[in-house]
SEMAR-546654 format. One record per residue (C-alpha): residue in three letters; y, x, z. Coordinates in steps of 0.5 Angstrom, whole numbers, plus 500, padded with zeros to 3 digits. Example, Ala and Ser with C-alpha at 12.3 -4.5 7.8 and 13.67 -1.06 7.14 Angstrom:
2
Ala491525516/Ser498527514/
END
This chain:
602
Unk378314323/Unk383320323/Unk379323316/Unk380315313/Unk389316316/Unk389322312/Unk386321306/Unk390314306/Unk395319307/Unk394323301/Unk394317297/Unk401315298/Unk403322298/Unk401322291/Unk403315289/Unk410318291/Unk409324287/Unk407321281/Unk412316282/Unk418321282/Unk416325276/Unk415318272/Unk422317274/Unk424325273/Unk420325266/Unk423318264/Unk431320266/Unk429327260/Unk426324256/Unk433318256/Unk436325255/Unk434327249/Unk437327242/Unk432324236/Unk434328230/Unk432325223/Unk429330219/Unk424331214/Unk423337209/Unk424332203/Unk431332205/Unk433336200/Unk435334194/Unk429337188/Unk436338184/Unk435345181/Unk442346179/Unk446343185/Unk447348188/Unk450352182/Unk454346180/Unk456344186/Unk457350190/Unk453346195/Unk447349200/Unk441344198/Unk437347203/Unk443344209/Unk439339213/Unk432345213/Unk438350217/Unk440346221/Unk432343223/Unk430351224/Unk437352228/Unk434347233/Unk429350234/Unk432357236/Unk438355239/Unk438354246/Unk443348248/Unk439344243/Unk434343247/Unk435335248/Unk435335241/Unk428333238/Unk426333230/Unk423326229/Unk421324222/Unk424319218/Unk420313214/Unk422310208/Unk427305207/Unk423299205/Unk425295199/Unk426288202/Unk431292208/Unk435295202/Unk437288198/Unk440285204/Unk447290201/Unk444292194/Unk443286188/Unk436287185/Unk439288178/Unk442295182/Unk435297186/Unk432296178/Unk436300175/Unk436307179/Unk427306177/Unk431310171/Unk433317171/Unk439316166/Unk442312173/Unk440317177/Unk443323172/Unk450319172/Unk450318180/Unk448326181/Unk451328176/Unk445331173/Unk441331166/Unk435327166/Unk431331164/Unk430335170/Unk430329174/Unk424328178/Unk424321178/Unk419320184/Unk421326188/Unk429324188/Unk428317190/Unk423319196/Unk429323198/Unk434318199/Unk429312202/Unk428317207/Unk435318209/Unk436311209/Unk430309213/Unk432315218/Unk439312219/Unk436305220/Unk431309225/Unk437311229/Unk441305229/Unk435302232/Unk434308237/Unk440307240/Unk441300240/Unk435300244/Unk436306249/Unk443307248/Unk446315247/Unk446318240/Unk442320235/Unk442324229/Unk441323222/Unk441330217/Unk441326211/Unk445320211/Unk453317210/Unk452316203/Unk458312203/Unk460312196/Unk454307194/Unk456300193/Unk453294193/Unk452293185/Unk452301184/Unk451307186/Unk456313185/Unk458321188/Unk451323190/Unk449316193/Unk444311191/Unk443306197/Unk449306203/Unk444307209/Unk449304214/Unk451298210/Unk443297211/Unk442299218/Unk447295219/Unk444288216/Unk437289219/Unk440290226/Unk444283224/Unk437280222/Unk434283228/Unk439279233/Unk445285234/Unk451281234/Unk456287236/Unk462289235/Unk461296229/Unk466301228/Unk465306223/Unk468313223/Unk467316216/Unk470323217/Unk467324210/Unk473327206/Unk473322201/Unk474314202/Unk470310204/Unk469305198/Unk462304197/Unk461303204/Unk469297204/Unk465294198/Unk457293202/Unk460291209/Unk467286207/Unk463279209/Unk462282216/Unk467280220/Unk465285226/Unk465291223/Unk471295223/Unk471302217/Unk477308221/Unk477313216/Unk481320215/Unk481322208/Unk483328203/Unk483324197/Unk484318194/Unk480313189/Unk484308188/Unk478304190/Unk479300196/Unk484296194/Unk480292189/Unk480285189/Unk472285191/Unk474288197/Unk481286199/Unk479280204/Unk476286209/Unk483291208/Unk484289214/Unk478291219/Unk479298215/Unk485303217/Unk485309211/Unk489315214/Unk490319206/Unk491327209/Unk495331205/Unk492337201/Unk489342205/Unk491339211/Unk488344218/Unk485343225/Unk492341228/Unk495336223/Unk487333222/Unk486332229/Unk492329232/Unk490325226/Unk483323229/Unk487322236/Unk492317234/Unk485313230/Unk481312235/Unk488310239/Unk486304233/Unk481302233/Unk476296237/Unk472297243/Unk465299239/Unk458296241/Unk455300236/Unk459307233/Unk457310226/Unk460317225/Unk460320217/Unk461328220/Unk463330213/Unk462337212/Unk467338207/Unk472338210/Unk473345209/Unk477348206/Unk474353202/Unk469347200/Unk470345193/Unk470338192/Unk473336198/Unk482337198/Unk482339207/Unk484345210/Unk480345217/Unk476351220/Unk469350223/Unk472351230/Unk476344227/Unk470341226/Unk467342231/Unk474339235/Unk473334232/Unk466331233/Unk467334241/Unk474329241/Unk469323238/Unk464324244/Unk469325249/Unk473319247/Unk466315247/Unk462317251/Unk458311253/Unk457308246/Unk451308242/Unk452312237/Unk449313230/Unk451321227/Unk450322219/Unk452328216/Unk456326209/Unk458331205/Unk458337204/Unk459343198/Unk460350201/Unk456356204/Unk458354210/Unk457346211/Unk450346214/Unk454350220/Unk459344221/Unk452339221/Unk449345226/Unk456344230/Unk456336230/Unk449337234/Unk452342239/Unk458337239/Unk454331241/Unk447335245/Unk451340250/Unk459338248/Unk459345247/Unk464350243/Unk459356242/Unk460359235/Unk454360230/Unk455368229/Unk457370221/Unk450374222/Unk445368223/Unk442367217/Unk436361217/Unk434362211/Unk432370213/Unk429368220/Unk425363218/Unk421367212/Unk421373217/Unk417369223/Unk412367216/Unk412374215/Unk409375221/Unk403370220/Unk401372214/Unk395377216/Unk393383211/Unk386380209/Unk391373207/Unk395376203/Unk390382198/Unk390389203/Unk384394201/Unk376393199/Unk371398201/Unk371400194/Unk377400190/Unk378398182/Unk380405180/Unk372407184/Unk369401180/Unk372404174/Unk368410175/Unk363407176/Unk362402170/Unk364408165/Unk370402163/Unk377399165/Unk378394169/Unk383390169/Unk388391174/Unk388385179/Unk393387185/Unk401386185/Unk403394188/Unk396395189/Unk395390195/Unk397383194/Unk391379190/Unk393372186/Unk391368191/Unk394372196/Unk401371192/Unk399364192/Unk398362199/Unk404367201/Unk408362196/Unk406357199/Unk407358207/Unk414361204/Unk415353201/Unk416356194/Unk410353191/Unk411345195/Unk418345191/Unk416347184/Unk411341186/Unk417337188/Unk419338180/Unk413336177/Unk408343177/Unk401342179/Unk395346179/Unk398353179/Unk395360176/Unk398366178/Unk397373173/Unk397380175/Unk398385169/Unk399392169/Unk407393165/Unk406397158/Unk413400161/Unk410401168/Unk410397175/Unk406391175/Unk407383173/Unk406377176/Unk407370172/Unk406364175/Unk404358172/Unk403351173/Unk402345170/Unk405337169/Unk402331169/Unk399331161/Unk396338163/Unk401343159/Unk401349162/Unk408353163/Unk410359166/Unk413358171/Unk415365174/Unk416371171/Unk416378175/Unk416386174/Unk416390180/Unk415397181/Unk416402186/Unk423406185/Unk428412188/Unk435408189/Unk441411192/Unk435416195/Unk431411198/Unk424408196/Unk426401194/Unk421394191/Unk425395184/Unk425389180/Unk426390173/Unk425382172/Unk425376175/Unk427369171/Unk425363174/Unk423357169/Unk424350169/Unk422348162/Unk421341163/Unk429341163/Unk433342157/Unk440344157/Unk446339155/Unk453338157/Unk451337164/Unk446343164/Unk449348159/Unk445354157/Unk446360161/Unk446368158/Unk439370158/Unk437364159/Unk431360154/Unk431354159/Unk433352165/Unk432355172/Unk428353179/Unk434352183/Unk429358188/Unk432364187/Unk435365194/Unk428364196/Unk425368192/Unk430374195/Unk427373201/Unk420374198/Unk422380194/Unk425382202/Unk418380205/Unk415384199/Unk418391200/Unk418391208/Unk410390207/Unk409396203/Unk414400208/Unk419401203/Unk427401206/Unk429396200/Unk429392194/Unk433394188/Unk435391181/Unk440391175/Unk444384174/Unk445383167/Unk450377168/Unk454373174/Unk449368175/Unk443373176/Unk448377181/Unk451372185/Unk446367188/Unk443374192/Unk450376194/Unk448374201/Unk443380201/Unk445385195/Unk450390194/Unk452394189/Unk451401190/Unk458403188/Unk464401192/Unk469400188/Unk464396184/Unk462392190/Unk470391191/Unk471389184/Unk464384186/Unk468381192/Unk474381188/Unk471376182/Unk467372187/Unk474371191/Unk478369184/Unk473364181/Unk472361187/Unk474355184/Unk470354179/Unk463351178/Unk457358178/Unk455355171/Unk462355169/Unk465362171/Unk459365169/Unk460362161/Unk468364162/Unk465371164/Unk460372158/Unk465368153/Unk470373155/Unk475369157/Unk476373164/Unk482377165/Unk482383170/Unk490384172/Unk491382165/Unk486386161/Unk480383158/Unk474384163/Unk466385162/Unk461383166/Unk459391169/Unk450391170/Unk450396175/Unk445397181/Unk445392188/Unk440394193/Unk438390199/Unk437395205/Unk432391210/Unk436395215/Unk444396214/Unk447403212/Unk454405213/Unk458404207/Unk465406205/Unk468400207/Unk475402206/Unk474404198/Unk471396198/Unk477394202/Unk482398197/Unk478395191/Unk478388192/Unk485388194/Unk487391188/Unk483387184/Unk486380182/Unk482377175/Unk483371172/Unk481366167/Unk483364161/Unk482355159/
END
């Protein structure tokens, strides 16, 4: 009897154990923070980084800085499904959702030439951003909190077109499915995008419950047309003036949620343009501005379901105001990302680590140089610096993600070659091939190990990344150099060529820009020997800011830049990148870029 007490015991005790941790692990589990993410996010636009001066890569850093960042941990990366068709034509007419089947409608929303438009790829990108806004509306509106969409606030896109990167408006249609599936709430938009909402007035006019409070940098004029006139009173626009900081905007946002109608369901457009070194947006505010911004909409709302999209975005910085809308929401915390934080570099040093010696090429038993002794004959030369072999560089590329983006734009079945430099060094080209089986070169490389600034260094004698699907137009000019257009990878290929060198236990990789466009994309990593030289790169950087990368490098090469007044040629010097920073002569830089002021003649 007594055993039969105990055992009877011990069963009620594990019942209760078990109930208890259900009940803690559901309280997490309530706790933690859907973020839509999808690798395909990022637009296959090889110039939209140029062009825009935008980070193509913004939702990847943020998904990687989720991963590392500790007050994060409630955020869980989910990935999103494709909007269906019938979802997207409860707000879009089927004549509009016909016409974006062509590239010349999608080139003139993005702006971009249609021959380096991947139709398929570019689509896939937008239908999962629209469906992850959807997913999150319906995440919240079930369990209630937040969550978080890193490709979405696509607010330019009306009912019958699209416009300023945005084909289909993913909250006009979340909206209308969570109407079709029984949601009658009151909706409140915050788009804190630094343009209007247009697209969004236009989709969403007819319903009666939902309200649009907007700060705006800019105005288009738009919302006051007749089609959206009836619903002018359910949106309250705030236009800021130009470069308009933290202080001014948020008192802005305090008086606009003082505005607005108790909300069921919250929808909040996080511009990352807002900033004011971003070069479509006209506001002034700083990260740590943002960053108030998006905790004020947390603490002003903290029990409301919420829906977070990102909008847009187009400098170096605006993936760092997503990464704060993240922190904002999960941990209400002011914690500054570092300046020295850089997603790109750690994400390829932690591959680096995964890539063994015997994946990648190493050493045979018997060398080629031995086989050639033996055979009384040459033997072609088939390892890059004598270590990585063809398939090594293939599946490196790989892993890097080089090659799935080349995939993206259209490139399959991909060769690569290793030969022997007349010049010396070694050269890698990379080929792939399009849909009709035509071969193109994708890649080309020559490297070589050299002595720069006394120090052993991966010197590059070459490196053109080609995309010779594409085709120059007014919309995609030709560059110098240039006999096609590029990939859109040449950050990625820095770290490569950095991964490369600390592989081979060399301190550096070095080369010689022959134009802007080949020294600028590498900025964040190279730095010219020379401090005065270095200086006057800044100086060049600062004063061209304004301009597009393809248009300050045309202006450059067609000697349209002035150095304080005199005619200024583009100087190919040497930039190195030191795998482990050098002290250098600081105030010689900061002497030189202060008294270098260049500008450009129209």
């Amino acid at each position: 009897m007594n055993r039969l007490w105990a055992m009877l015991g011990q069963a009620l005790r594990s019942r209760l154990f078990a109930t208890r941790l259900g009940s803690a692990l559901g309280k997490v589990l309530s706790r933690s923070i859907p973020v839509f993410y999808d690798p395909a996010y990022r637009l296959p636009l090889p110039a939209f980084e140029g062009k825009l001066g935008a980070e193509p890569r913004r939702a990847d850093f943020v998904a990687w800085y989720c991963q590392d960042e500790p007050l994060l941990s409630r955020c869980v990366l989910r990935r999103p499904e494709r909007i269906r068709y019938e979802d997207l034509l409860r707000v879009h007419s089927p004549i509009y959702l016909e016409s974006v089947n062509h590239v010349e409608e999608l080139g003139r929303i993005f702006a971009t030439d249609p021959t380096e438009l991947p139709l398929d790829e570019l689509i896939l990108s937008m239908r999962l951003g629209c469906g992850a806004t959807l997913s999150a509306t319906r995440w919240v509106l079930a369990k209630g909190g937040a969550a978080i969409n890193l490709h979405g606030g696509f607010h330019h896109a009306a009912r019958a077109h699209g416009s300023g990167l945005c084909v289909w408006n993913d909250l006009a249609v979340a909206i209308a499915v969570a109407r079709s599936e029984g949601f009658s709430g009151q909706v409140v938009i915050l788009d804190l995008d630094a343009h209007p909402p247009d697209g969004t007035a236009d989709c969403l006019g007819a319903d009666e419950r939902v309200f649009i409070g907007s700060l705006s940098g800019s105005d288009f004029g738009s919302l006051g047309a007749p089609e959206v006139s009836d619903s002018l009173r359910r949106i309250d626009e705030t236009l800021l003036p130009e470069g308009c900081e933290d202080g001014r905007y948020l008192s802005a946002l305090s008086a606009l949620l003082s505005r607005i109608p108790k909300p069921d369901l919250l929808m909040v457009i996080a511009g990352g343009d807002v900033l004011r070194n971003d070069r479509l947006g006209k506001l002034g505010l700083s990260l740590v501005g943002a960053r108030a911004r998006d905790r004020m909409i947390v603490n002003a709302l903290p029990d409301v379901p919420t829906v977070w999209t990102p909008g847009g975005g187009y400098s170096r910085d605006a993936w760092k105001v997503l990464a704060g809308t993240l922190l904002a929401v999960a941990a209400d915390s002011d914690q500054v990302i570092s300046a020295d934080y850089d997603p790109l570099s750690l994400r390829f040093a932690n591959i680096a680590k995964d890539l063994s010696l015997s994946s990648l090429g190493g050493t045979d038993e018997i060398s080629e140089e031995d086989l050639a002794d033996l055979l009384g004959a040459p033997v072609e030369r088939r390892r890059l610096l004598d270590y990585y072999t063809a398939e090594g560089l293939e599946y490196g590329l790989t892993r890097y993600g080089v090659l799935p983006f080349l995939r993206r734009l259209g490139y399959d079945r991909f060769r690569i070659e290793i030969r022997r430099a007349a010049s010396g060094g070694d050269t890698m080209h990379l080929f792939g091939q399009v849909k009709d089986g035509k071969e193109s070169l994708l890649i080309d490389c020559s490297v070589e190990k050299q002595q720069v600034a006394q120090e052993p260094v991966l010197y590059v004698h070459w490196l053109n990344l080609r995309n010779p699907q594409a085709q120059f137009s007014v919309r995609r000019p030709q560059l110098p150099g240039q006999d096609v257009p590029g990939l859109g990878i040449a950050r990625e290929m820095v770290e490569v060529l950095g991964r490369v060198a600390a592989r081979l236990q060399l301190r550096g990789v070095a080369y010689r820009p022959a134009y802007f466009h080949t020294a600028y994309p590498a900025r964040h990593r190279f730095r010219f020997v020379q401090p005065e030289r270095q200086g006057r790169f800044l100086a060049l950087v600062r004063d061209l800011a304004h301009l597009s990368l393809l248009d300050a490098s045309t202006a450059l090469a067609e000697g349209r830049v002035r150095l304080c007044g005199a005619p200024y040629q583009w100087e190919a010097d040497e930039m190195v990148y030191f795998l482990q920073p050098r002290s250098e002569d600081e105030q010689q830089i900061r002497h030189t870029l202060a008294e270098c002021q260049f500008t450009v003649l129209s």
